[in-house]
C-alpha positions in Angstrom: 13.6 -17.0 2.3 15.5 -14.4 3.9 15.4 -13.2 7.8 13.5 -10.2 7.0 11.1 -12.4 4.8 10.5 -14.4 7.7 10.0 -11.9 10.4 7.5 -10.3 7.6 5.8 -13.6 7.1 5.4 -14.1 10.9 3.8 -10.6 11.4 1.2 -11.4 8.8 0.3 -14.7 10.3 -0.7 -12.3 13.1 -1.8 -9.4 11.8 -2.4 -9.7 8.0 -5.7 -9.2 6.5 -6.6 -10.2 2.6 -6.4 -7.5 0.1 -6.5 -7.2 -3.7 -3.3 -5.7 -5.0 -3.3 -4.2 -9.1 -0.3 -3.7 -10.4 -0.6 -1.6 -13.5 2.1 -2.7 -16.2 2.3 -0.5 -18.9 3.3 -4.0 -21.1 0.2 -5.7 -20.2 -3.3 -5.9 -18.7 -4.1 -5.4 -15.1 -4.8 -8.3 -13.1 -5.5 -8.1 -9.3 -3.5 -10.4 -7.3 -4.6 -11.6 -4.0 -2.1 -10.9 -1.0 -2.1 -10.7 2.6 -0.9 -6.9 3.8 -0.8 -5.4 6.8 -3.4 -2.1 6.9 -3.6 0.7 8.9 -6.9 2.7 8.3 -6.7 6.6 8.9 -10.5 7.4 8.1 -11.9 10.0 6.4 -10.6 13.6 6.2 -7.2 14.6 6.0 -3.9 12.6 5.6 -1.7 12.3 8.0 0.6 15.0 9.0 3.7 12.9 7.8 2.5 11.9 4.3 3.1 14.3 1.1 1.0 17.3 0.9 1.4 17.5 -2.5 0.0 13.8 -3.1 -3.1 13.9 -0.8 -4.5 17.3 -1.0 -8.3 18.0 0.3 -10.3 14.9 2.2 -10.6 11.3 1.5 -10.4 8.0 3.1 -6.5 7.2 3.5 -4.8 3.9 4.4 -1.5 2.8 4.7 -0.8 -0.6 3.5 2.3 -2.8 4.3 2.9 -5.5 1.3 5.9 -7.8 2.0 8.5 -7.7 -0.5 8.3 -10.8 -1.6 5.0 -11.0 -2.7 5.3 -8.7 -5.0 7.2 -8.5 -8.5 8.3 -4.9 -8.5 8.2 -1.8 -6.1 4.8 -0.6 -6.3 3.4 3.1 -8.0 1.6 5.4 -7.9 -1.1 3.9 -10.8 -1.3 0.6 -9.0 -4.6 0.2 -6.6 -5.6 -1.5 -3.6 -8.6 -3.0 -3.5 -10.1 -3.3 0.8 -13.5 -3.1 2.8 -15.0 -3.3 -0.8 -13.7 0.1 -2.2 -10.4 0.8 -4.2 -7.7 2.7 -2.9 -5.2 4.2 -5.6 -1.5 4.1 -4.2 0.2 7.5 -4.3 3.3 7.5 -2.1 5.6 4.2 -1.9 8.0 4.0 1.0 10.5 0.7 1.4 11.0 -0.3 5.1 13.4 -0.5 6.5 14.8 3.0 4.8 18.3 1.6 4.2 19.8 -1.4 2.8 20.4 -3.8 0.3 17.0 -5.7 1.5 13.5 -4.6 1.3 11.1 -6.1 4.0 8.0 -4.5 3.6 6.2 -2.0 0.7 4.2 0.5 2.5 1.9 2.2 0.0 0.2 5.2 1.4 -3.2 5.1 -0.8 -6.6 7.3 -0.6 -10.2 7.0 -2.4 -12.9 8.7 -2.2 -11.3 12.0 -2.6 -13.3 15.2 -2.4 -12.7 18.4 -3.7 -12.5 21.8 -1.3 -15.3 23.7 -0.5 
């Protein structure tokens, strides 16, 4: 493993929590995969004031969850889902941390369900 991977893998022993990770391959069927992520919960309503406005219009439950590198194949998408607290968040956004670099240490995928429309 690399240093990143390690420092990654030490934070989780900490603060990781299980979560169900679907990747969607357009070659094959989905199958959830489980991982341990660490999740930041914003509630419902609005998204944060940082994440796309364009991508998470109206209200919903949003979370931002951090999936080491190496546990997953490929950079997540925006048709993958996250399955937590027994509901199932769709990703939409997918930033690498850190920004720059040849090495990826963490997959943050900013994900909402539960969205509702404007009234």
């Amino acid at each position: 493993m690399t240093i990143l991977a390690d420092i990654a893998a030490a934070i989780l022993d900490q603060q990781g929590e299980s979560v169900s990770y679907t990747p969607q391959a357009d070659d094959s069927e989905a199958e959830a995969v489980e991982l341990q992520a660490v999740v930041s919960r914003h509630g419902l309503g609005y998204a944060p004031a940082e994440w796309p406005e364009d991508l998470f219009r109206n209200q919903a439950r949003h979370a931002a969850v951090r999936l080491r590198a190496a546990d997953v194949t490929a950079e997540p998408t925006g048709e993958d889902s996250i399955a937590l607290d027994a509901l199932t968040y769709r990703v939409r956004a997918v930033k690498r941390e850190p920004r720059t670099g040849p090495e990826v240490m963490w997959w943050i995928c900013l994900c909402a369900c539960d969205q509702r429309g404007k009234y």
